[in-house]
C-alpha positions as CSV (number, residue, x, y, z in Angstrom):
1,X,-28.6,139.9,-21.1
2,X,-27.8,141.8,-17.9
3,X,-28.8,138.2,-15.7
4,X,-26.5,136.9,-18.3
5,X,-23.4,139.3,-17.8
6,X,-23.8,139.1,-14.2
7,X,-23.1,135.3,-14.0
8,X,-20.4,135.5,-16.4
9,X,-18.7,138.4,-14.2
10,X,-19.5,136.5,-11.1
11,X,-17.8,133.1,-12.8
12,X,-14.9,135.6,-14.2
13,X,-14.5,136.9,-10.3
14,X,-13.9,133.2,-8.9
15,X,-11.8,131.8,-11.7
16,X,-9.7,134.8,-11.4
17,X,-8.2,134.2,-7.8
18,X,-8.0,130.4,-8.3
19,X,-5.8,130.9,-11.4
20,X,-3.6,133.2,-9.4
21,X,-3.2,130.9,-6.7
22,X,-2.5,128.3,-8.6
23,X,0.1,130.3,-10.4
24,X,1.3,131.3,-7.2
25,X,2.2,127.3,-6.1
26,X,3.7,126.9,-9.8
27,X,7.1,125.5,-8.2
28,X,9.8,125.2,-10.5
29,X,13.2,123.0,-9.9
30,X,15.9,123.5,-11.5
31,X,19.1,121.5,-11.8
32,X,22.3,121.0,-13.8
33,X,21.9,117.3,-14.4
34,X,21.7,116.0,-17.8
35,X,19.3,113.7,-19.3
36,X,20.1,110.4,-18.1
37,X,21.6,111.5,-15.0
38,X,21.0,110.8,-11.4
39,X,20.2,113.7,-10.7
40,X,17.1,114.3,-13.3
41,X,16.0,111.0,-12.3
42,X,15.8,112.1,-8.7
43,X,14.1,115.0,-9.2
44,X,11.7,113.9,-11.4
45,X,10.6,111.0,-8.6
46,X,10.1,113.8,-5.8
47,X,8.1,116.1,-8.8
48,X,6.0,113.0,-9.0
49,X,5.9,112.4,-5.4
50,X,5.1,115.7,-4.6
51,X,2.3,116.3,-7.2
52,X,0.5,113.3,-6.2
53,X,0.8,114.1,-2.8
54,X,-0.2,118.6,-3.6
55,X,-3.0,117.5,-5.9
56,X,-4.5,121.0,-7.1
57,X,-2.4,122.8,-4.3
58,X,0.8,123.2,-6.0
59,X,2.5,121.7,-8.9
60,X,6.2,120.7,-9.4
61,X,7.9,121.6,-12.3
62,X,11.3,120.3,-13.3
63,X,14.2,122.0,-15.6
64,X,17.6,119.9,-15.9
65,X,20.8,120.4,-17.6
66,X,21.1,123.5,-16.3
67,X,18.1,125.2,-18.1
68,X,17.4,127.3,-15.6
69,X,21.4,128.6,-14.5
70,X,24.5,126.2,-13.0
71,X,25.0,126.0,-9.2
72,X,26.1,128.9,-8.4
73,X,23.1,130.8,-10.4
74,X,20.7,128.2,-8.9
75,X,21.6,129.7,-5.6
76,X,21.2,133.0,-6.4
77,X,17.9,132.4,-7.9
78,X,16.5,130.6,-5.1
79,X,17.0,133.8,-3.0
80,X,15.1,135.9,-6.1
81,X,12.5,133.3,-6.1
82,X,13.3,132.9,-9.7
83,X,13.4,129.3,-8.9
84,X,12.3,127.5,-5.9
85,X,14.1,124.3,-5.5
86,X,17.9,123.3,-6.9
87,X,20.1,120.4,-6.3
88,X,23.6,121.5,-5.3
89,X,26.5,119.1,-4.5
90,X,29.6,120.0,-3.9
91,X,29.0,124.1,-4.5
92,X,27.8,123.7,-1.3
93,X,31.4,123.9,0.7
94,X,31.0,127.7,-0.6
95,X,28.1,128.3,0.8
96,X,29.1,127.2,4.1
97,X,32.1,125.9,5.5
98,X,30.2,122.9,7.4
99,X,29.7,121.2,4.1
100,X,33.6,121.0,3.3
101,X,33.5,118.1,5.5
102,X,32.2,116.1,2.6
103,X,35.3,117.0,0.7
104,X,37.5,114.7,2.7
105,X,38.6,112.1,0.8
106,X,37.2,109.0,1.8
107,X,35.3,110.5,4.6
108,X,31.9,108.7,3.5
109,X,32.3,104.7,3.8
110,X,28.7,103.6,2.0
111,X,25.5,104.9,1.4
112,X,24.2,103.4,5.4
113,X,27.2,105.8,6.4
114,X,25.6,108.6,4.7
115,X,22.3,108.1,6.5
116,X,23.9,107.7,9.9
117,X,25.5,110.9,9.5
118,X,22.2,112.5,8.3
119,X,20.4,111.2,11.6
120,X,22.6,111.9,13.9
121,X,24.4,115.4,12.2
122,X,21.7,116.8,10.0
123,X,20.9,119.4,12.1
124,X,24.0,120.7,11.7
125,X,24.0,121.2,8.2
126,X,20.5,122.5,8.2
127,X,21.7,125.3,10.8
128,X,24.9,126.0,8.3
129,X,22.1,126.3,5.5
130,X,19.6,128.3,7.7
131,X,22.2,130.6,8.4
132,X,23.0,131.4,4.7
133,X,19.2,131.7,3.7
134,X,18.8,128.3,2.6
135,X,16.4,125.5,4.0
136,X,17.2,121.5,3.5
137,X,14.2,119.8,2.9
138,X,16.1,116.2,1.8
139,X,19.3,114.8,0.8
140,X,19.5,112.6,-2.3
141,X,23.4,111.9,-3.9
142,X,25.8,112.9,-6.6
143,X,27.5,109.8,-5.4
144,X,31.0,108.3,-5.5
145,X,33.5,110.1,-7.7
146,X,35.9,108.9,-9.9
147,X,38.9,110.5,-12.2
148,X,38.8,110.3,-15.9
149,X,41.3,112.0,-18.2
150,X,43.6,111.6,-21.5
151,X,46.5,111.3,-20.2
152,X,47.5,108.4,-18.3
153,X,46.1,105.3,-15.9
154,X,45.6,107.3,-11.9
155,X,47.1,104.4,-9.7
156,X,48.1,106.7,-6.8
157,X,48.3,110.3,-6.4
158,X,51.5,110.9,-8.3
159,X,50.0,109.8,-11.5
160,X,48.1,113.0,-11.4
161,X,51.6,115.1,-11.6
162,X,50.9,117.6,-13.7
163,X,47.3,116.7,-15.1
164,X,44.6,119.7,-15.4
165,X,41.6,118.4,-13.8
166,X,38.7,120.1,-13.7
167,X,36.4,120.3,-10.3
168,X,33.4,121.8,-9.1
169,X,33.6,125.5,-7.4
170,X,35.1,124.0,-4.2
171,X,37.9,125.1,-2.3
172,X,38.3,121.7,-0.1
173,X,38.3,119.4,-4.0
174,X,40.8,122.6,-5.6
175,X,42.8,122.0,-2.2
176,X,42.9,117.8,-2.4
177,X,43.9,117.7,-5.7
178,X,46.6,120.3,-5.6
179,X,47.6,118.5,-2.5
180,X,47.8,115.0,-4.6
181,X,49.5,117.2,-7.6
182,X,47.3,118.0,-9.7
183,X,46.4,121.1,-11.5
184,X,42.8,121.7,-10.5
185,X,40.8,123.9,-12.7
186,X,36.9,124.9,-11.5
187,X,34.4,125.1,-13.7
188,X,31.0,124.7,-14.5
189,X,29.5,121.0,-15.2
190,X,27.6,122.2,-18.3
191,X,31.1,123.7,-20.0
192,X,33.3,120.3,-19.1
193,X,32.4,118.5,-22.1
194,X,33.3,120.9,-24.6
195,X,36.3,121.7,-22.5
196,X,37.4,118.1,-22.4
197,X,36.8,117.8,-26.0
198,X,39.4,120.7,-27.2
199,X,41.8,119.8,-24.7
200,X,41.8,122.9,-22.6
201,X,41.7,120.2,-19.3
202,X,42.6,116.7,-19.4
203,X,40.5,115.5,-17.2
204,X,38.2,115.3,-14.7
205,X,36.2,113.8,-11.6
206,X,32.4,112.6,-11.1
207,X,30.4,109.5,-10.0
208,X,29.7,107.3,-13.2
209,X,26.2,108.6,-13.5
210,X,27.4,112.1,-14.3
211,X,30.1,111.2,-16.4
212,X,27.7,108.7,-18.3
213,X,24.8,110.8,-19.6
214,X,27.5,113.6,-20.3
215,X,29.1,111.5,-22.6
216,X,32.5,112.1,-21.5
217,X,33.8,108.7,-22.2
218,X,33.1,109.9,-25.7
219,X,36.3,112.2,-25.2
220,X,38.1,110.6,-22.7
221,X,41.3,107.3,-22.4
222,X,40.6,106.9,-19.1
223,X,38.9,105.9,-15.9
224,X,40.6,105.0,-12.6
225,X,38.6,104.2,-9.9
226,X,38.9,106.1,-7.1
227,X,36.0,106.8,-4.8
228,X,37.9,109.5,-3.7
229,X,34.8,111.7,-2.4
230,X,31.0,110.9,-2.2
231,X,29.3,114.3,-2.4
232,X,25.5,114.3,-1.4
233,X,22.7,116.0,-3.5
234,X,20.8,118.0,-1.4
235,X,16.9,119.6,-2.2
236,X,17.8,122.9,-1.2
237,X,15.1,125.8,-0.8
238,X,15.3,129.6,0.0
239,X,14.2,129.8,3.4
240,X,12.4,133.3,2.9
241,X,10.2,131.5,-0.3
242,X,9.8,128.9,2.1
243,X,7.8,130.5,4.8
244,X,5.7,131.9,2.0
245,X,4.3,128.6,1.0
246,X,1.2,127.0,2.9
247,X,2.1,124.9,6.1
248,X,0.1,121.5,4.4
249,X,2.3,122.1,1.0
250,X,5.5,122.4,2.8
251,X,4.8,118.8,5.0
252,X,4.1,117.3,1.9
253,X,7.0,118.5,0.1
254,X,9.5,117.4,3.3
255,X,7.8,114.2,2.8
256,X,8.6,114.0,-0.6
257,X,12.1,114.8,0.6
258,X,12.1,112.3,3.0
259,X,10.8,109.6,1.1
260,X,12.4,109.7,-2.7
261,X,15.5,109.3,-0.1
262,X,15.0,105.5,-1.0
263,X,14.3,105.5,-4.9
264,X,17.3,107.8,-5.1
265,X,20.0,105.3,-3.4
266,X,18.5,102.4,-5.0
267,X,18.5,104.0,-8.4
268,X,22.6,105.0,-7.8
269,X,23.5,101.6,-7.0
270,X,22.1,99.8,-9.9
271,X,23.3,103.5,-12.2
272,X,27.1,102.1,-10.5
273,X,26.7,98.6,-12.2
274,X,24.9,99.5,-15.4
275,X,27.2,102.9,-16.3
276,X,30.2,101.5,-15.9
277,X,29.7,98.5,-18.4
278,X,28.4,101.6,-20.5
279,X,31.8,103.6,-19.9
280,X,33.6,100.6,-20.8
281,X,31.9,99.9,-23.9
282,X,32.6,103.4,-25.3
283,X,36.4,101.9,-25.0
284,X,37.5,103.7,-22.2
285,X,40.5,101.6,-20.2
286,X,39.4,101.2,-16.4
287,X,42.1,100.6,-13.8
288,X,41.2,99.9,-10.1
289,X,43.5,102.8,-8.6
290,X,45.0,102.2,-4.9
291,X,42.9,103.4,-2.5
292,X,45.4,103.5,0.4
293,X,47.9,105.7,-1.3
294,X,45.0,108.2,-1.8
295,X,44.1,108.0,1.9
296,X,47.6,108.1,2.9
297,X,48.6,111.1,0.7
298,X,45.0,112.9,2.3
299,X,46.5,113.8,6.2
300,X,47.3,117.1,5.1
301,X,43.5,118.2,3.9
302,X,42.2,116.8,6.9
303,X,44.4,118.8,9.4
304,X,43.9,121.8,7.8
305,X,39.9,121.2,7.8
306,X,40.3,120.3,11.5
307,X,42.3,123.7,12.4
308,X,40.4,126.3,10.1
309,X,36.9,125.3,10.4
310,X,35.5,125.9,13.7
311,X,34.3,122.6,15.4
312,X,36.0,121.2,12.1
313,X,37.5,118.8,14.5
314,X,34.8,117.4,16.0
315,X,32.9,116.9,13.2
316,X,35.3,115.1,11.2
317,X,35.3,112.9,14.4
318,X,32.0,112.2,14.9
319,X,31.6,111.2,11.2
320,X,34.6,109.1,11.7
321,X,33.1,107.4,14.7
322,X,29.3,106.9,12.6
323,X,31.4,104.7,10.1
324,X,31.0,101.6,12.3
325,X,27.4,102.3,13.1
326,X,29.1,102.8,16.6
């Protein structure tokens, strides 16, 4: 009995710290994407990534449609270490002013644009994030945005006279749609449905793969393509959890970052094709809108960027200049 006792202690000794490290590397993601969405999609392919990659190391768990809190939570929580990855878009211009320069319209050409700007800038944005607390580890999408609402066809900007439109918490997408007329309203993704559904907005803006799996061509006329903005996704960790984590789990994970890059902007463009047939089907009317009034009515935003952000200026340039793989 004693020989016994001893070997069942001893056994009871090891399995003890390997259960608390493994529960130490239980890594939890959370995100406000719905099912469906891009954005579960893409998160699920770096979970996968990552977990084959971690083996018995650390383990990935994922929590959509805003489970775990909305954007502005998710950051917080990322600091508390209540969560340890999120997937913020546009939320991001609040964190940092840097960011706002994804908020000019038009400002991203294409998806090769997006990548030249993350080669040759990223270290700029990972310096805006290091300096709130925050660490980028890779950038996946949100994608190309477009207006739906219940009120009328959006072929240039003053077709939005009027309309309440509903945005992310941004001040640069609050200030572009004022500027275009509009009556912008912020809220949360995971309240717009409901919102849209009793009329308290009209409207409101996302790429196709957010406005799909949230069903909003269930309660909405209308969708005029725009492109007006292309917000990137970006995996986004608190940069106090990550110096916690092991120096082998944390290259894997940048890895993982790195490399569901692809699956991600592969998965969009087909998500562009497929979801608007769906958005169509639902009997929603579609209307090209004119691009060139949008850009033309857009000077405004720009200047103000240029001459309140510091090196606003030159960023917006050297994006500018990126455009032509120049």
């Amino acid at each position: 009995m004693t020989i016994k006792a001893t070997i069942l202690a001893s056994v009871a000794a090891i399995a003890m710290p390997l259960a608390a490290t493994a529960a130490d590397l239980t890594l939890r993601f959370g995100h406000v994407g719905n099912p469906g969405s891009l954005f579960e999609a893409s998160v699920n392919a770096f979970a996968e990534c990552a977990n084959g990659k971690l083996g018995d190391r650390a383990e990935v768990q994922t929590f959509g449609a805003s489970q775990l809190g909305k954007d502005r939570e998710l950051l917080q929580k990322l600091k508390l270490g209540q969560v340890h990855f999120s997937l913020p878009s546009s939320v991001m211009s609040s964190v940092a002013p840097e960011f706002g320069v994804f908020e000019m319209p038009y400002i991203v050409q294409d998806r090769d644009h997006m990548r030249r700007i993350q080669a040759e800038l990223g270290d700029v944005f990972q310096e805006a994030a290091l300096r709130e607390g925050y660490r980028i580890i890779g950038y996946f999408e949100n994608g190309f945005r477009h207006i739906t609402n219940n009120t009328r066809p959006i072929n240039t900007p003053e077709d939005l006279q009027g309309i309440k439109l509903r945005t992310p918490n941004g001040e640069w997408r609050v200030k572009m749609f004022q500027q275009y007329g509009a009556n912008p309203t912020p809220m949360a993704f995971s309240e717009v449905f409901t919102a849209l559904q009793t009329n308290v907005i009209d409207g409101q803006e996302n790429p196709y793969a957010q406005i799909a799996s949230a069903k909003f061509q269930e309660v909405q006329k209308y969708l005029s393509i725009t492109g007006h903005v292309y917000t990137p996704g970006y995996v986004l960790v608190a940069e106090s959890q990550w110096q916690k984590w092991p120096e082998d789990v944390r290259a894997d994970l940048e890895a993982c970052g790195a490399e569901t890059q692809d699956f991600v902007y592969e998965h969009a463009a087909k998500l562009e094709t497929e979801l608007l047939d769906v958005i169509r089907e639902a009997g929603v009317e579609i209307n090209e809108a004119d691009n060139q009034a949008f850009i033309d009515a857009s000077a405004a935003i720009y200047d103000e960027f240029a001459t309140t952000v510091d090196g606003g200026a030159e960023l917006i340039e050297r994006i500018q200049t990126l455009a032509s793989g120049s």
